[in-house]
C-alpha positions in Angstrom: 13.4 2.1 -19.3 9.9 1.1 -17.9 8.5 0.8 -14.2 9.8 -3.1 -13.8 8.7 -4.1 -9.8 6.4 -7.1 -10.0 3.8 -8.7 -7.7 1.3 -11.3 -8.1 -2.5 -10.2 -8.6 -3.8 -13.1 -7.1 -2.0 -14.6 -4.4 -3.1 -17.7 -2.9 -3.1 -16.3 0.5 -4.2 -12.7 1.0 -4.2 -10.0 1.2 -1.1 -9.7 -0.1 1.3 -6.7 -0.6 0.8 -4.5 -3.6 3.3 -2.0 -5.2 2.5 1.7 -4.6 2.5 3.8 -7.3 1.4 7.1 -6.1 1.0 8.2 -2.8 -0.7 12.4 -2.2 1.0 14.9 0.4 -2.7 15.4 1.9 -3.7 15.2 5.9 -5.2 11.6 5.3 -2.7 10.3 2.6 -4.1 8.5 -0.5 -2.3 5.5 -2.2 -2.7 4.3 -5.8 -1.5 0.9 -6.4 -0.9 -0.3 -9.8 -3.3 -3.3 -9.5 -6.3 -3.9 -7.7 -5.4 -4.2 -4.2 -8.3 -6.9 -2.9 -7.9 -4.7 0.8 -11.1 -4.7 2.7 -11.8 -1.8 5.0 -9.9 -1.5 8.2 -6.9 -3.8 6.3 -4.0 -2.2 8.7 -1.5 -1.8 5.8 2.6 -1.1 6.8 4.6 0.7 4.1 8.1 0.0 2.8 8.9 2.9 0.9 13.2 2.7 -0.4 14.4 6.4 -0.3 14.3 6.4 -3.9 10.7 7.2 -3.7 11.2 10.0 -1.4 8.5 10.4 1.2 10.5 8.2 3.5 8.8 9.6 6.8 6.1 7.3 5.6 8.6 4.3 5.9 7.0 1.8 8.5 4.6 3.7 9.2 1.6 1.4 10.0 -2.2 2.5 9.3 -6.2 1.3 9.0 -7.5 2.0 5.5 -10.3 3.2 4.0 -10.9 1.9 0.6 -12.0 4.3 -2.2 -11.4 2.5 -5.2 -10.5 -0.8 -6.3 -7.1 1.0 -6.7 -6.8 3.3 -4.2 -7.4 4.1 -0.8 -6.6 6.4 2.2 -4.8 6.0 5.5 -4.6 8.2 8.6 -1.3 9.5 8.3 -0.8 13.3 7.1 1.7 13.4 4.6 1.3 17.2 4.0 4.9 17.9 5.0 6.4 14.8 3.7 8.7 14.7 1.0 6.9 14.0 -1.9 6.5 10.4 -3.7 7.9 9.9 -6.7 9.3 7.0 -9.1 12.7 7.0 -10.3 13.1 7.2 -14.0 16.7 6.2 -15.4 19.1 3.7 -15.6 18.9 0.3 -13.0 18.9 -0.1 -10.3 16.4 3.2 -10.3 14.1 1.7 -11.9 13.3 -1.7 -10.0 13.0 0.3 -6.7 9.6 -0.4 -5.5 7.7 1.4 -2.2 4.9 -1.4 -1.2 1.4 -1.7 1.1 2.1 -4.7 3.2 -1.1 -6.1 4.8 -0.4 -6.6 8.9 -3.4 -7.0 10.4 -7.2 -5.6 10.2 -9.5 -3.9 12.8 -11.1 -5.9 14.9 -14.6 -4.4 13.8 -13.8 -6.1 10.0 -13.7 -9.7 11.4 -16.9 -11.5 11.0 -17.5 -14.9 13.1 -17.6 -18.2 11.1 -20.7 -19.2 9.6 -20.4 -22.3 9.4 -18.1 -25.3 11.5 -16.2 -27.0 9.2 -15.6 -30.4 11.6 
């Protein structure tokens, strides 16, 4: 049975959350979602990782990013003696078990000041 967690591309607010599907057991972490992610640098991104995945130190754990790809991007968190990630293969409820990037906040040095007054 195929991967079957869903999330919408193109929220109408943003950024949104994005399903994980890789993250690497290296001193500054680097996540692969299976979509374009739309984060900015310096997008402070929780994780929600099921234990399913494994790697569930990472669970809640709350970093800036540092985008790399329209699909990737690393955090400051050193997963090098984490559990590794992985996706469940089998039979539900396996395989609708998603770990997710959920957009908290951003650093402050990302926000720009309005351009332009809208009243």
């Amino acid at each position: 049975m195929a991967y079957q967690c869903f999330a919408i591309q193109n929220p109408v607010y943003g950024p949104a959350m994005r399903i994980i599907s890789a993250i690497t057991n290296s001193a500054n972490a680097q996540v692969t979602t299976t979509f374009a992610h739309g984060y900015p640098n310096g997008t402070v991104v929780r994780f929600d990782i099921p234990p399913a995945l494994g790697m569930v130190q990472i669970n809640q754990m709350t970093s800036p990013i540092v985008v790399t790809s329209t699909t990737t991007f690393t955090v400051n968190i050193d997963t090098t003696t984490f559990a590794p990630f992985s996706i469940p293969v089998g039979t539900p409820p396996q395989v609708n078990i998603c770990g997710l990037s959920v957009a908290i906040g951003s650093a402050n040095g990302t926000l720009a000041p309005a351009e332009v007054n809208q009243l």
